[in-house]
C-alpha positions as CSV (number, residue, x, y, z in Angstrom):
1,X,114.3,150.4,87.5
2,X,111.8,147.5,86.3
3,X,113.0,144.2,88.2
4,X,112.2,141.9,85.5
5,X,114.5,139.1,87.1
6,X,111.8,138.8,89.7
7,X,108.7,138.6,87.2
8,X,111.2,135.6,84.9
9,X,111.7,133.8,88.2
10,X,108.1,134.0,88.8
11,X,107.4,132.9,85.7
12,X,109.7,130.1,86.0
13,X,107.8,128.8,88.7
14,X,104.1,129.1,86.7
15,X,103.7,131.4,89.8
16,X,101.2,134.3,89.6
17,X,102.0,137.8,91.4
18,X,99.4,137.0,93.5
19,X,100.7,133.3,93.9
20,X,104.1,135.4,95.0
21,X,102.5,137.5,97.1
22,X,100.6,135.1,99.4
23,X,103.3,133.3,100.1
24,X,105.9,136.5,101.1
25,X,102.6,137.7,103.2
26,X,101.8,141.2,100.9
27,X,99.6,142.4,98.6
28,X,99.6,141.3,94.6
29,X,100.0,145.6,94.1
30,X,103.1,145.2,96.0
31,X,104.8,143.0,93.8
32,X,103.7,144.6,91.0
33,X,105.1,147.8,92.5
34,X,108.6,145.7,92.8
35,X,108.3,144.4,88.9
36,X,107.7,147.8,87.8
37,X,110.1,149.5,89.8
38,X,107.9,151.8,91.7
39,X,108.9,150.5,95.1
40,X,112.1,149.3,97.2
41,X,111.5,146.2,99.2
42,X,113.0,145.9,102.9
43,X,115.4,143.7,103.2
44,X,112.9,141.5,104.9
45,X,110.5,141.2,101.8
46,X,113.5,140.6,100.1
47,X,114.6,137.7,101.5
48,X,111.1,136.2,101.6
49,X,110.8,136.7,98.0
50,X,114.2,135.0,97.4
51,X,113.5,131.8,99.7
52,X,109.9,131.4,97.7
53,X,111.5,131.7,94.3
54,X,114.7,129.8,95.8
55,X,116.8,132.6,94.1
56,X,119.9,134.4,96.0
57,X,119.9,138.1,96.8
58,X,122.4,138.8,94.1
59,X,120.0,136.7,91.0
60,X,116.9,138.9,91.9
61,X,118.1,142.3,93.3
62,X,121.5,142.9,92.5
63,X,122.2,145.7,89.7
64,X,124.6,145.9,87.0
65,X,127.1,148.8,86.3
């Protein structure tokens, strides 16, 4: 499923995916992976994505029924 909550917040911000990814420490393809749904970050990449966009766990990854 396409995380599109990341790639708003990002926008939000005037941020870049490559902007996001230097400062969680991985690669632009990774995030785009994330946006697009094609990979599941740890829970580590998670949070560093959260603290950068200063979003909770729940605003960027959690999934509605």
């Amino acid at each position: 499923m396409k995380n599109l909550k990341i790639k708003a917040a990002r926008a939000g911000l005037d941020m870049s995916q490559d902007d996001l990814a230097k400062a969680c420490g991985v690669s632009r393809q990774t995030i785009n992976a994330i946006e697009k749904g094609d990979y599941n970050p740890t829970i580590k990449l998670c949070l560093s994505i959260c603290k950068t966009l200063g979003k909770t766990l729940d605003e960027l990854f959690w999934e509605e029924q």
